[in-house]
Steps between C-alpha positions, in 0.01 A plus 500: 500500500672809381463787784275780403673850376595745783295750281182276458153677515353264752798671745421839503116419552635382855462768798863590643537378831561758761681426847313528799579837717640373869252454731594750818461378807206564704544609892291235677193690718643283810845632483353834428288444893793335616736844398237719680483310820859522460528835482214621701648260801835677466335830504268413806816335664743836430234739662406232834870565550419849627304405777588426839557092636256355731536512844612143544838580265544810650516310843688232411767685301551739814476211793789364275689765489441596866603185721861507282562818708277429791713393844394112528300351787591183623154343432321611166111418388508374131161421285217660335285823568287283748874430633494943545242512704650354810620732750859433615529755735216304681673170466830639563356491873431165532815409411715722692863474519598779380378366121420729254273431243413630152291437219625437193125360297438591174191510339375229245835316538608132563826272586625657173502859572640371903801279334611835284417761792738298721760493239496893487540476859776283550713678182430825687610316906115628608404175560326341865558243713111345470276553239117405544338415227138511498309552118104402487487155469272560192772694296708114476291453154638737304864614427448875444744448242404733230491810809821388557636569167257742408551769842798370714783324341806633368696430183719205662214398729340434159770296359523296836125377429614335182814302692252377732315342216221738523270421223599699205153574394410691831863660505351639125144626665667632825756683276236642271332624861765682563530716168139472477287792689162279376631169611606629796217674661226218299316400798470861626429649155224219426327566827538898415333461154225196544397570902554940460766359854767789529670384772809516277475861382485602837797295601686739315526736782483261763790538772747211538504346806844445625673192654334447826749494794537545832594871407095561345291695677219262563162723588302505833213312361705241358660437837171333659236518203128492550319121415282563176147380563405457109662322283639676150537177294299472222393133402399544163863656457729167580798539244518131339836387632351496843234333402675173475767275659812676597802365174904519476602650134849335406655815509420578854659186628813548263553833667427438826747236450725753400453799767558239782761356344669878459374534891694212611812589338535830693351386854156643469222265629177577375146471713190400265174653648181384379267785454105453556239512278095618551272270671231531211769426269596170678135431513515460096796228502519189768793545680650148396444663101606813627819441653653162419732620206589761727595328797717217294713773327577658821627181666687398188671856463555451912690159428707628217608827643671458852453918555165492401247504821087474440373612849163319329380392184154548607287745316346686827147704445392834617218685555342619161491868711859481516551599119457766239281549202707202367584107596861557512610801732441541854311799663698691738301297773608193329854561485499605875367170577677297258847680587465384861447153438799520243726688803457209736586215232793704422634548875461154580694439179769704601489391872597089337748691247669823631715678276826590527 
């Protein structure tokens, strides 16, 4: 078959084919929402970093600052702001001896924040001869780890966490806390926005309450309070992890581990004191539910840590009139009470183990 002629007629009745034009690419309407949230976050995120920190930062950035310079007693409190409320000056009496007391509790903290704390203190030779530690029982279930990153923690405190074999994925969230205004302040910015609560705002210009020593002025009414005759406690308003059984996270043990292991090392023997809980709470959860994880973790941290010293493991119960608006803190009545019981544990204590 002979090939037809370039020139043939039948070829130039055929329409010249054209190449296609590229195709440009189109910008996807999810990465277009994705950019804005981007952008709008950083925007929101550069203008939150004008306003003040909470209350809670504020306090824990100063107390941390303050007992580095602070003269040391030889017996420190240690724990939580339900740790605060106790009055050392009180207990101081009890004990006698010439002790001094102070206390060293910082709010919404745990074994963490204590093992660090007393780090500070040692590097900077402020540190006691007895520390007594006494956080809620109810605070065991959660590690506060993401406050720790997030409002406390420096830069090689931070890099510690990862050679303890801190989970890397709360390291991340912690760390994002800390350069994160939003993250930071979530649970006080949620409440804020869905429940109109500004407790926060007005923590702005809320005073910081020192360390409490035997140096603070401790007011008349304090001294000898007046019994409440009404209780304060809402029931409808139980916060959920005190609604059921008292749990260890892992990270609480590891560090607890750790800050009476770095106790032991340098001669400081440490006193745990159980702190009570409502009546009406304890209603809500039989004791044997209630306490049993509690009580086991106490004796096994006793048996593993030869400086360590429960005075009890038993979750005691006061009065519901003994407390504030909330299950955690005690009233000023409460503490007086409380703080007396807690005196004469710790001078019979110190009657079986004098110090030096």
């Amino acid at each position: 078959m002979n090939p037809a002629a370039p020139n043939s007629p039948g070829d130039a009745e055929l329409p010249a084919i054209k190449a296609a034009p590229p195709k440009q690419a189109e910008w996807s309407p999810r990465l277009t929402a994705l950019w804005l949230f981007i952008v709008g976050f950083l925007v929101i995120e550069s203008f939150l970093r004008f306003l003040p920190e909470g209350s809670m930062t504020r306090t824990l950035r100063h107390r941390s600052e303050e007992i580095l310079y602070l003269p040391p007693t030889r017996i420190q409190f240690m724990g939580d702001s339900a740790t605060n409320a106790l009055q050392v000056s009180l207990i101081e009496k009890f004990v006698g001896g010439n002790h001094q007391l102070s206390n060293y509790a910082l709010p919404g903290t745990t074994p963490l924040f204590c093992y660090f704390v007393l780090k500070r203190q040692i590097e900077a030779d402020r540190a006691p001869q007895v520390i007594v530690f006494a956080p809620h029982p109810f605070t065991w279930g959660d590690s506060f780890m993401d406050r720790f990153l997030g409002r406390f923690a420096n830069i090689g405190e931070s890099a510690r966490l990862l050679k303890d074999g801190v989970d890397l994925d709360d390291w991340i969230y912690g760390s994002l806390c800390r350069m994160s205004y939003t993250l930071r302040y979530r649970e006080e910015l949620y409440k804020m926005l869905t429940q109109g609560d500004m407790a926060f705002i007005h923590s702005w210009k809320q005073q910081i309450t020192p360390v409490q020593n035997t140096r603070a002025k401790i007011a008349d009414e304090e001294k000898q309070p007046e019994e409440p005759k009404q209780s304060l406690l809402n029931p409808n308003n139980i916060p959920p992890i005190l609604s059921r059984p008292v749990s260890i996270h892992p990270y609480n043990e590891i560090y607890l581990d750790k800050f009476c292991d770095l106790a032991a090392e340098h001669h400081i023997q440490i006193i745990w004191l159980t702190l009570p809980i409502p009546e009406s709470l304890a209603k809500r959860i039989p004791e044997s539910q209630r306490t049993a994880v509690y009580e086991q973790f106490v004796e096994r941290m006793r048996q593993r840590h030869p400086n360590l010293h429960p005075l009890e493991a038993k979750i005691h119960t006061l009065p519901d009139t003994h407390y504030r608006e909330d299950y955690w803190h005690l009233n000023s009545y409460g503490s007086w009470v409380f703080s007396q019981r807690a005196g004469e544990q710790l001078a019979a204590w110190l009657k079986e183990h004098p110090l030096n």
